[in-house]
FISEMAR-9270 format. One record per residue (C-alpha): residue number from 1; x negated, y negated, z negated. Coordinates in Angstrom, 1 decimal. Example, Ala and Ser with C-alpha at 12.3 -4.5 7.8 and 13.67 -1.06 7.14 Angstrom:
2
R     i       xx       yy       zz
R     1    -12.3      4.5     -7.8
R     2    -13.7      1.1     -7.1
//
This chain:
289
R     i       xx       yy       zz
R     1      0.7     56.1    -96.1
R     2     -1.5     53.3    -95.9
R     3     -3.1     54.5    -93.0
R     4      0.3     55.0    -91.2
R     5      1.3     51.6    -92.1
R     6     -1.8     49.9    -90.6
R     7     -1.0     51.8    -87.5
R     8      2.2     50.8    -87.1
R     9      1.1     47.0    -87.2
R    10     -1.5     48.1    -84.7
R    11      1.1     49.8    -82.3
R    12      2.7     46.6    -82.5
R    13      0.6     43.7    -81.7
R    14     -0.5     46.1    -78.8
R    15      3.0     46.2    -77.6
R    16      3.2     42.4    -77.9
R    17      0.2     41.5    -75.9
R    18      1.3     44.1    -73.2
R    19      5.3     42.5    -72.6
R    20      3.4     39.2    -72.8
R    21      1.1     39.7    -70.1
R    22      3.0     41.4    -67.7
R    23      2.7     40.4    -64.0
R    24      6.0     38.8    -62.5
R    25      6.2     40.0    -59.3
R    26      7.0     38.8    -55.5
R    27     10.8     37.4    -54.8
R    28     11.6     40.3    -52.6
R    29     14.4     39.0    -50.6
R    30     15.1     40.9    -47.6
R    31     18.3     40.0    -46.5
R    32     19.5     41.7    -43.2
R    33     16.3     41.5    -41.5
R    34     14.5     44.8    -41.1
R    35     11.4     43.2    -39.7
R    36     11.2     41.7    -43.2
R    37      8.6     44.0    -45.1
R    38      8.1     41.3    -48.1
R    39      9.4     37.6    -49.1
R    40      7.0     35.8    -51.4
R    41      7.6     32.3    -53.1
R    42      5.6     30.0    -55.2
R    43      4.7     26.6    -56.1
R    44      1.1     25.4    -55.1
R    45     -0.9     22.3    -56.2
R    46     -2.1     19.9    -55.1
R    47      0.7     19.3    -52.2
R    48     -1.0     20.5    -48.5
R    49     -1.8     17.7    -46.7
R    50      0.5     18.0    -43.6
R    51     -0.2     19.3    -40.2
R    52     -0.4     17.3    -36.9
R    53      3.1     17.6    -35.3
R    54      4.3     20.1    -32.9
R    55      6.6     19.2    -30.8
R    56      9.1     22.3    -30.4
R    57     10.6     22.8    -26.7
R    58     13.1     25.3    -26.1
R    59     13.9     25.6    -22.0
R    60     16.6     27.1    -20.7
R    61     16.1     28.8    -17.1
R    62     17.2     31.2    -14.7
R    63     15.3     32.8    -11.9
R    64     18.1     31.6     -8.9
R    65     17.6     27.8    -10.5
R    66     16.2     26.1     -7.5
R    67     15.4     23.0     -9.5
R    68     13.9     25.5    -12.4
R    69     10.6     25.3    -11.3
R    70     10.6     21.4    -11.6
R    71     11.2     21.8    -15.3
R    72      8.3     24.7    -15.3
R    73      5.9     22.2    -14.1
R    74      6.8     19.0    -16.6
R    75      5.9     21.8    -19.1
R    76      2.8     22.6    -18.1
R    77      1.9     19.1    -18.0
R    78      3.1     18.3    -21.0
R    79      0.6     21.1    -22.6
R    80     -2.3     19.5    -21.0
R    81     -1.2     16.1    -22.1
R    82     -0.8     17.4    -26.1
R    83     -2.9     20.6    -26.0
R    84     -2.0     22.5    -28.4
R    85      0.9     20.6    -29.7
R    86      3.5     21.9    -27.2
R    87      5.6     24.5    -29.0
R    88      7.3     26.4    -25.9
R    89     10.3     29.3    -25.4
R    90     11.7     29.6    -21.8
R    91     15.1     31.2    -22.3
R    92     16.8     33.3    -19.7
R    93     20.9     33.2    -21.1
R    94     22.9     35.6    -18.7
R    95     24.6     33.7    -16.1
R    96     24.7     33.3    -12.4
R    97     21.5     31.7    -12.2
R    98     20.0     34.3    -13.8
R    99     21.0     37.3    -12.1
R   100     17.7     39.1    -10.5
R   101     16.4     39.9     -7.2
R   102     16.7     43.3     -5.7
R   103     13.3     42.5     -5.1
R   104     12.6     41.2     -8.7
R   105     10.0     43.0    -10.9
R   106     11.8     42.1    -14.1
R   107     15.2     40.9    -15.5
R   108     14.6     38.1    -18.1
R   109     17.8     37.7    -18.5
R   110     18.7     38.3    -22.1
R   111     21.8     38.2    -24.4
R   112     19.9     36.8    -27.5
R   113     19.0     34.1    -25.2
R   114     23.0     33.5    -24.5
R   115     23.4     33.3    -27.7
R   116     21.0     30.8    -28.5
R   117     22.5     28.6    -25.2
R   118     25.9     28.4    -27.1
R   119     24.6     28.1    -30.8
R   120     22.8     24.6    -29.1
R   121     25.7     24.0    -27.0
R   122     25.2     24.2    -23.4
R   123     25.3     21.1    -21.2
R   124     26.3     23.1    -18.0
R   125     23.1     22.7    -15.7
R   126     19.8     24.3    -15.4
R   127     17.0     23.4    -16.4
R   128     17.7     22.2    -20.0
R   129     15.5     21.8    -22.8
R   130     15.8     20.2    -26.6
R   131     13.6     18.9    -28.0
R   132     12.6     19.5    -31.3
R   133     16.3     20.8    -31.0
R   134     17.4     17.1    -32.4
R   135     20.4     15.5    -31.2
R   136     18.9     12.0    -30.1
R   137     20.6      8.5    -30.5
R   138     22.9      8.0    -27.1
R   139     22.9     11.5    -26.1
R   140     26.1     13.7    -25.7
R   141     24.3     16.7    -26.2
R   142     20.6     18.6    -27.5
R   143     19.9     19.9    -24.5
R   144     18.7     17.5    -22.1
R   145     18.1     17.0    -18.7
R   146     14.1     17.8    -17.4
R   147     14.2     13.8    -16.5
R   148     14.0     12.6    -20.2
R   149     12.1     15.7    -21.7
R   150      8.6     13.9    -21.4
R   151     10.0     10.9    -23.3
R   152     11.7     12.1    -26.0
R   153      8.3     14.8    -26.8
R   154      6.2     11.2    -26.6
R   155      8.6     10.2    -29.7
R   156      8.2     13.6    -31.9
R   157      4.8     13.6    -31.1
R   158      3.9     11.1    -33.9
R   159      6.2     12.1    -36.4
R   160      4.3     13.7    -39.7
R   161      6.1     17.1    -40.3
R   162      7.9     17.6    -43.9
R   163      6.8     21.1    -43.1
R   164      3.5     23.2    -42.1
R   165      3.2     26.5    -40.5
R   166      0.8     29.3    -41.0
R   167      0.9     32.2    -38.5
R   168     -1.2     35.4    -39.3
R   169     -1.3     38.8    -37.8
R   170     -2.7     41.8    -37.1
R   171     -1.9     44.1    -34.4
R   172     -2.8     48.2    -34.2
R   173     -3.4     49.1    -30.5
R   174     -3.0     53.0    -31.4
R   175      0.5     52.7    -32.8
R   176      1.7     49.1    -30.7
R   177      2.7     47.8    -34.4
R   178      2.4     43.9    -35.1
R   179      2.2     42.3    -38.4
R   180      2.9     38.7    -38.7
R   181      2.3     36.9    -42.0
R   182      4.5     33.6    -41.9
R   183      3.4     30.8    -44.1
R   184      5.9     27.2    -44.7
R   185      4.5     24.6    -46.8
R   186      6.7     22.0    -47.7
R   187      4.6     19.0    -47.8
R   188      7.9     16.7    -48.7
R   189     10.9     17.6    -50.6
R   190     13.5     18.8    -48.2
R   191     18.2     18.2    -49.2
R   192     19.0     20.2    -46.2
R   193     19.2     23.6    -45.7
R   194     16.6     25.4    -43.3
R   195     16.1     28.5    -41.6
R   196     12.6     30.1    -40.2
R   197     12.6     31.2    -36.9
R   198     10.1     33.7    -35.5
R   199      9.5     35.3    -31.7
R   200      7.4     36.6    -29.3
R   201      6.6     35.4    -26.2
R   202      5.1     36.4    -23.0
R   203      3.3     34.8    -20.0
R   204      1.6     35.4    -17.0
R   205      4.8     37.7    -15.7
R   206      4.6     37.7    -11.9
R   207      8.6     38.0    -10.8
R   208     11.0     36.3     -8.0
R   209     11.8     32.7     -8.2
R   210     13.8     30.4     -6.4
R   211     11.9     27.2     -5.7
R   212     13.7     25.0     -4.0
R   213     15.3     26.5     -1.0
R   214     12.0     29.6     -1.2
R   215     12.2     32.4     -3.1
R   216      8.5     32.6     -4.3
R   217      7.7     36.9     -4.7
R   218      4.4     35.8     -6.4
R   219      5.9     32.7     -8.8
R   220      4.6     33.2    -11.8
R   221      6.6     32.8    -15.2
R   222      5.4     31.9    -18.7
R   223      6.2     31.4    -22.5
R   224      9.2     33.7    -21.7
R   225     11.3     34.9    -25.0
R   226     10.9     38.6    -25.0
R   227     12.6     39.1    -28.6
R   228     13.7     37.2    -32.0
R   229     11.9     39.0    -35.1
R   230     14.1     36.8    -37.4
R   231     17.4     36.3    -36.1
R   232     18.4     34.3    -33.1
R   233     19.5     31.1    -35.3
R   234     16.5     31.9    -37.9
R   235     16.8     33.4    -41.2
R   236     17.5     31.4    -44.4
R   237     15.2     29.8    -46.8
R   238     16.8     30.0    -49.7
R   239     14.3     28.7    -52.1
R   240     14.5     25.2    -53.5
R   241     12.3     22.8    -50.9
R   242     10.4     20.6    -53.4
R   243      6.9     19.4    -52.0
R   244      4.5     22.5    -52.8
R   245      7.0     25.0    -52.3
R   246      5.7     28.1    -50.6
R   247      7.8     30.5    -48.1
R   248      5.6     33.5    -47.6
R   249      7.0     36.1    -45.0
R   250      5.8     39.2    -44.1
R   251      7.4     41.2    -40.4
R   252      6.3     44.1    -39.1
R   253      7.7     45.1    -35.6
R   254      6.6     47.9    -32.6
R   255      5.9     46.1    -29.3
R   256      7.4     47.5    -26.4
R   257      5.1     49.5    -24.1
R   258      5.9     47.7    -21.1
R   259      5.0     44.4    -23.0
R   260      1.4     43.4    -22.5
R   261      0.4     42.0    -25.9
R   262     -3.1     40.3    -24.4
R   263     -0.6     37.9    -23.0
R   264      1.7     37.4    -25.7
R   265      2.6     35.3    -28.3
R   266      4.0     35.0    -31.7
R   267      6.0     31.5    -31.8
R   268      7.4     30.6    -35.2
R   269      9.6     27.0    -36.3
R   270     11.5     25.4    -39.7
R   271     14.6     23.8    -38.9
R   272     17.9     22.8    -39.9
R   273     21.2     24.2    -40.0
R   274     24.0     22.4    -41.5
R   275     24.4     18.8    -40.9
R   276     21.9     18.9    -37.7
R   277     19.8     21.6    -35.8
R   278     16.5     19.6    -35.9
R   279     13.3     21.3    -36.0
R   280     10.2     20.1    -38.4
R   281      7.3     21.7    -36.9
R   282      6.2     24.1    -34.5
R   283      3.2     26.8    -34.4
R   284      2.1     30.0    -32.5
R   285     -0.7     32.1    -32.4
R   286     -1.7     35.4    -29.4
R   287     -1.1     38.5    -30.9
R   288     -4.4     39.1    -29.5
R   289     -7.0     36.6    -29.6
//
């Protein structure tokens, strides 16, 4: 009996140790999304230091814009001005001004893309771009005219995001699949509610273009929203947003075979979604390097 008591206390402490040590897991959280494959949070320390600012530009465009190619081109110089710290989506909404070509080789136009236009609030004229998706101080609207884009990027430019981004991925070339591995640090602690937003993007598409009073055969487009893997306004952080907090996302997604991944990329941006739109920070990697 002695034995069997000694046993029992044995059993016990075992027990103990065992429910003591036990590993909490992830904070699955997959909402609605079924790109989502896992949702990770956790505090780290010390704080990251924070990122150099991207500036987050989000055009609005249509292939029978004659002045479209204008706003192409202050792009393109605004990425050699910052390299690197241009953040850039060219949407297509479906409109008049995006209707294709017989001629055309593809159809941008797209309906997450409309959606997006009305969640901003369209100003009625193309080309339009936010910036940073902020509403500024004397403006009517977020979308702005191509005139003031360079200035208002100038301003964000120097701003120290409360946020930074880390985009990961791997991509299998047998089955088309794409990982992406979503990292938000919040460097400061963040009241407002935000949303992650994460797409691809693809460039170097040869297709019709108005330009001017010429339809250019042979214009090519870039940075041109081919699909949302969160959804079109982002998906929610729900996680408290003290400095140190960790979002960690995990998507996984199948590439269309008539997509070239080679000249694609993954685009991801924190912003907010109640009392303003505004966007922290900006980053994007290729899906192949």
């Amino acid at each position: 009996m002695k034995n069997i008591g000694w046993y029992v206390i044995i059993a016990a402490a075992i027990f103990s140790n065992l429910t003591a040590c036990k590993e909490v897991g992830p904070d699955i959280n997959l909402g609605n999304n079924q790109n989502v494959v896992a949702d990770t949070t956790y505090v780290e320390s010390p704080v990251a230091t924070p990122q150099q600012k991207n500036v987050v530009v989000e055009e609005f465009t249509g292939v029978k814009c004659p002045n479209c190619p204008q706003g192409h081109q202050i792009i393109a110089g605004l990425k050699t001005q910052y390299p690197e710290r241009i953040v850039s989506v060219s949407f297509h909404p479906i409109n008049s001004l995006g209707i294709k070509y017989p001629f055309s080789v593809y159809d941008f136009r797209s309906p997450d893309a409309q959606s997006l236009f009305d969640y901003i609030g369209q100003i009625g004229q193309e080309p339009a771009a936010g910036i940073d998706r902020k509403l500024y101080s004397g403006e009517a609207a977020i979308l702005l005219d191509k005139s003031k884009w360079a200035n208002y990027v100038s301003q964000q430019i120097t701003q120290t995001p409360p946020v930074n981004i880390l985009l990961t991925k791997s991509y299998d070339t047998s089955n088309h699949e794409l990982t992406i591995v979503a990292e938000v640090h919040y460097t400061q602690s963040i009241t407002e509610e935000n949303k992650l937003t994460v797409l691809l993007t693809e460039s170097n598409m040869v297709s019709a273009q108005l330009n001017g009073s010429v339809v250019d055969t042979f214009y090519v487009h870039n940075d041109v929203m081919r699909t949302f893997i969160t959804g079109v306004q982002g998906d929610a952080i729900t996680s408290t947003r003290e400095a140190g907090r960790v979002i960690r996302r995990v998507y996984k997604t199948i590439l269309d075979a008539a997509w070239k991944p080679e000249n694609m990329h993954i685009v991801a941006y924190v912003n907010e979604y109640q009392n303003s739109k505004a966007a922290y920070q900006g980053a994007e990697v290729k899906v192949i390097d």
